[in-house]
VOSE-123736 format. One record per residue (C-alpha): x, y, z; residue in three letters. Coordinates in steps of 0.02 Angstrom, whole numbers, padded with zeros to 5 digits, always signed. Last residue first. Example, Ala and Ser with C-alpha at 12.3 -4.5 7.8 and 13.67 -1.06 7.14 Angstrom:
REM residues 2
+00684-00053+00357ser;+00615-00225+00390ala;
***
This chain:
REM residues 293
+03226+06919+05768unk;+03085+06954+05663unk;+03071+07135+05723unk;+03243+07156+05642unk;+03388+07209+05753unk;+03484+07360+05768unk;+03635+07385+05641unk;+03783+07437+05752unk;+03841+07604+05796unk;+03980+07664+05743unk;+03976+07835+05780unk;+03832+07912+05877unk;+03857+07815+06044unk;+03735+07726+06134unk;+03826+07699+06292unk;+03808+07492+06262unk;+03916+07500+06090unk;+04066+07531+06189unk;+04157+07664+06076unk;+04244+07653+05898unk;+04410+07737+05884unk;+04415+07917+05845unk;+04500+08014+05700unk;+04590+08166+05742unk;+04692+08189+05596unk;+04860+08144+05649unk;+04996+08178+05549unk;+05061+08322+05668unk;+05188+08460+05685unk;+05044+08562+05603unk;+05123+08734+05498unk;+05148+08891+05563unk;+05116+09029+05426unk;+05188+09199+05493unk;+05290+09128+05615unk;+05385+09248+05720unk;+05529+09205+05828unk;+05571+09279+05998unk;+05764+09264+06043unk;+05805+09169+06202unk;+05873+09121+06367unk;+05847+09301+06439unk;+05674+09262+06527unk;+05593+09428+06457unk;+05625+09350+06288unk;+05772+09411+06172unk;+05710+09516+06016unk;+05550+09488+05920unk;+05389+09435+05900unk;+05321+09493+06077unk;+05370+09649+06073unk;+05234+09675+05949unk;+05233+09736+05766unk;+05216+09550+05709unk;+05038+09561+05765unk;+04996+09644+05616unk;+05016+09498+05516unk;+04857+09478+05420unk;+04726+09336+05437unk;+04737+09205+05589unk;+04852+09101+05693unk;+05007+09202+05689unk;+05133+09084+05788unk;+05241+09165+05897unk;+05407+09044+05924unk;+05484+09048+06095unk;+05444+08863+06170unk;+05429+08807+05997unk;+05579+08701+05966unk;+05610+08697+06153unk;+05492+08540+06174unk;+05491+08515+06373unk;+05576+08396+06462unk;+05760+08471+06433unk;+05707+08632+06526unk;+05672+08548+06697unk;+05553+08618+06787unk;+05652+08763+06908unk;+05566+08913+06849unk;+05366+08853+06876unk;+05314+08988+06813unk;+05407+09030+06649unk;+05490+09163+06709unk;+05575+09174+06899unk;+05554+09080+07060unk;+05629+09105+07238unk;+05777+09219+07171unk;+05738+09344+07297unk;+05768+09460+07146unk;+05625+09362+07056unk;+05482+09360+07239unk;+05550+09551+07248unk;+05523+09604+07075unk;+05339+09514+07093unk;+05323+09586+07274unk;+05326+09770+07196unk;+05208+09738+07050unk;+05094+09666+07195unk;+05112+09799+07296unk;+05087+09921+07141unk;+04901+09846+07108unk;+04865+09847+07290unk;+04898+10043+07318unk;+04793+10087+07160unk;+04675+09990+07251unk;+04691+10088+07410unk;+04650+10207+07301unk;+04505+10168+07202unk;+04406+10094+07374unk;+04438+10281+07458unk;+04348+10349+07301unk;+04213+10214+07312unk;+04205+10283+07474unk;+04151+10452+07441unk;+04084+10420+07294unk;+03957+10323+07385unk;+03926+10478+07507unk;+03893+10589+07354unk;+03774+10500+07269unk;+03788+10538+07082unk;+03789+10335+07037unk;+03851+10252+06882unk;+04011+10349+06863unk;+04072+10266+07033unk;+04018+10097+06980unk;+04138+10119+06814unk;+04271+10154+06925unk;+04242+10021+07044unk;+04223+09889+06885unk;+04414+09944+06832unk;+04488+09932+07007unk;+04419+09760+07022unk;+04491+09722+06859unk;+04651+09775+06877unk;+04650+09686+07079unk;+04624+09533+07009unk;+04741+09566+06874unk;+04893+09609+06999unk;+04829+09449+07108unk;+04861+09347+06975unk;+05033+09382+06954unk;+05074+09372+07141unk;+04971+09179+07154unk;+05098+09121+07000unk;+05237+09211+07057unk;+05217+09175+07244unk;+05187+08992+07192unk;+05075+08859+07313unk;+04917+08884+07209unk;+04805+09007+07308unk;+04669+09074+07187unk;+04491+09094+07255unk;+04358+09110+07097unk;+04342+08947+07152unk;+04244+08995+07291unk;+04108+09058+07210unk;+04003+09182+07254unk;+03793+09171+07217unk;+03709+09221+07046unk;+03591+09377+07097unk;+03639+09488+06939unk;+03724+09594+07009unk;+03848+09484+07110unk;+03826+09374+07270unk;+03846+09367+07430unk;+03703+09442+07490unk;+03661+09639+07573unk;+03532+09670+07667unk;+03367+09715+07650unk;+03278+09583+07727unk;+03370+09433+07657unk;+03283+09339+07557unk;+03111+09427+07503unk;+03155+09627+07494unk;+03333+09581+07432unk;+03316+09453+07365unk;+03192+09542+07232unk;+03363+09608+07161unk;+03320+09807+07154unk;+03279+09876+06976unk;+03275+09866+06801unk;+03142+09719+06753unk;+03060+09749+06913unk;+03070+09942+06880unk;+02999+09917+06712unk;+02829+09820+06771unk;+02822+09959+06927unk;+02812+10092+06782unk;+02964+10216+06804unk;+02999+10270+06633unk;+03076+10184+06461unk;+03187+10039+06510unk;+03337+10146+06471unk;+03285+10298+06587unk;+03261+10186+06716unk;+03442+10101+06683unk;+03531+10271+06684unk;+03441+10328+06859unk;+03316+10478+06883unk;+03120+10406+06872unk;+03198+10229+06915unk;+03252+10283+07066unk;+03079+10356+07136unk;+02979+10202+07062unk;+03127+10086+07152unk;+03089+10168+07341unk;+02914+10148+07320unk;+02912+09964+07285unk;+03054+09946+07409unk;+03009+10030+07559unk;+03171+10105+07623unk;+03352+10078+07706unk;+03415+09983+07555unk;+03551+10091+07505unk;+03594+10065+07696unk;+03609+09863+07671unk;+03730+09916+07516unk;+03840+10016+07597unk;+03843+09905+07736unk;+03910+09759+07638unk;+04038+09859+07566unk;+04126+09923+07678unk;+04124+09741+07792unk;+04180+09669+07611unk;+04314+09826+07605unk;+04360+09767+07833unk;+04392+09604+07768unk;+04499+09644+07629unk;+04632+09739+07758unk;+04639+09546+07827unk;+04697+09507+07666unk;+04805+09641+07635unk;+04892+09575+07793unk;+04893+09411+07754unk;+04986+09430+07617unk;+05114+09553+07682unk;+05157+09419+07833unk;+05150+09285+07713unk;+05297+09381+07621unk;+05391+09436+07772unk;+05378+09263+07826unk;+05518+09174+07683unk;+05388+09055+07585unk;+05284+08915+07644unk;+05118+09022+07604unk;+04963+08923+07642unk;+04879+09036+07747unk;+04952+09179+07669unk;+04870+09112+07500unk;+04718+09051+07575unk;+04665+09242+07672unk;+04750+09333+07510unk;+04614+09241+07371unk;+04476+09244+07515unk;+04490+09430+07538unk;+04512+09440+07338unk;+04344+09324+07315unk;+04247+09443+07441unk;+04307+09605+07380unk;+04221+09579+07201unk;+04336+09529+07045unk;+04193+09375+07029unk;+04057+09462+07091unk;+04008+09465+07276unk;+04064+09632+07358unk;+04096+09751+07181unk;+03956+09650+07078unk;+03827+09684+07246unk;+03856+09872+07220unk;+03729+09850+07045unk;+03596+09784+07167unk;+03622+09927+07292unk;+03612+10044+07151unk;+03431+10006+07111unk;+03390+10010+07296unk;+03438+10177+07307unk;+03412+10250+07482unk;+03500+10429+07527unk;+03661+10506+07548unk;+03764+10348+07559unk;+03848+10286+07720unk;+03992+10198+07706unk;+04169+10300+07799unk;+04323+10231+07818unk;+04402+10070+07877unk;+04259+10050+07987unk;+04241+10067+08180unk;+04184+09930+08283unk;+04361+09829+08288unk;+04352+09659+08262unk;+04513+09535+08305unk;+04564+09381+08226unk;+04674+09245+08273unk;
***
């Protein structure tokens, strides 16, 4: 059960309209490393979590905390919208990075630079879930497979990235009140990024799964000729230099090996067999008939 609180997290109320920067806000809420897909990423893995409770417990308490950033967010944006549109695009335009690159503030370059048109025409100023460049969310950018490690591991990149496009957001604008929380946004995921490196070490010294995800297939199944070998697939071999090529593996039930010329562990050549002749195939087709016959 969910409760709603009228206050925000913190504070989301920009210093003036800027319908330009609205649309490039709508990457952070709707894009793919946007607030909405790591709310729904935390909601379905706690949801689903059949591990010890303190760790569906934490989940589902950053994911609940994700709400209130996509609440953030989403009334940022509706208040950088607070304006007339046309007129309210000429005047950003005239001062922003992407008016300056489409050469001035004529309406035909604002259109091409500016506010999403959804926003005037769909949905009234406000904010959509969606990213920049108006192409809707997706759920399966929502990852809850069933493994801590798996699910934990994914959620440190999720939140790298995320982290990484709020930082470049926050050089994009000058307005004070959307550095202000964009700021607040940075930190608590700086916060995230280390939770999740923390649960990781936990999830291992719990001993509920370890490297390679999934820990407990069985090792005789798989081909263990390769499963530590580094093969250098292309020119030079500077990529012998890495950790990666040599010493034991982070596992501890090996020594890295580098290949500097692997070789195919096939015969095969990747020839095809012929295909039902009624889907009109490219190879092996046969002859069509005369007009005589």
């Amino acid at each position: 059960m969910f409760f709603r609180t009228a206050k925000y997290q913190y504070n989301a109320r920009p210093e003036r309209p800027d319908p330009i920067f609205a649309r490039q806000l709508q990457e952070a809420l709707g894009g793919q490393w946007g607030e909405i897909s790591v709310m729904m990423t935390y909601l379905f893995q706690g949801w689903n979590c059949r591990a010890p409770q303190k760790y569906r417990d934490m989940i589902l308490d950053i994911g609940t905390e994700e709400i209130a950033h996509v609440e953030m967010l989403a009334t940022m944006i509706a208040r950088l919208l607070e304006t007339s549109p046309v007129e309210a695009q000429e005047d950003a335009a005239k001062d922003s990075i992407v008016g300056s690159v489409m050469g001035g503030s004529r309406i035909e370059d604002v259109l091409l630079a500016g506010m999403n048109p959804q926003h005037a025409i769909v949905s009234g100023s406000g904010a959509m879930p969606i990213d920049s460049m108006g192409v809707p969310w997706n759920s399966k950018y929502t990852i809850a497979s069933g493994n801590l490690l798996a699910d934990f591991r994914f959620n440190v990149a999720a939140e790298s990235q995320g982290r990484l496009q709020v930082a470049r957001l926050y050089n994009l604008t000058s307005d004070s009140g959307v550095r202000d929380m964009l700021g607040f946004m940075l930190a608590r995921d700086t916060m995230h990024q280390n939770q999740w490196l923390a649960a990781i070490e936990e999830v291992e010294a719990d001993g509920l799964d370890g490297t390679p995800v999934p820990a407990n297939f069985p090792l005789e199944r798989e081909d263990r000729r390769v499963a530590y070998q580094f093969w250098n697939c292309s020119e030079g071999e500077e990529s012998r230099q890495g950790r990666w090529a040599q010493g034991p593996t982070p596992d501890g039930m090996g020594e890295f090996e580098y290949l500097a010329n692997p070789q195919p562990l096939s015969d095969e050549e990747g020839e095809l067999g012929p295909v039902d002749p009624r889907t009109y195939g490219t190879p092996k087709m046969p002859t069509p008939p005369s007009v005589s016959e």
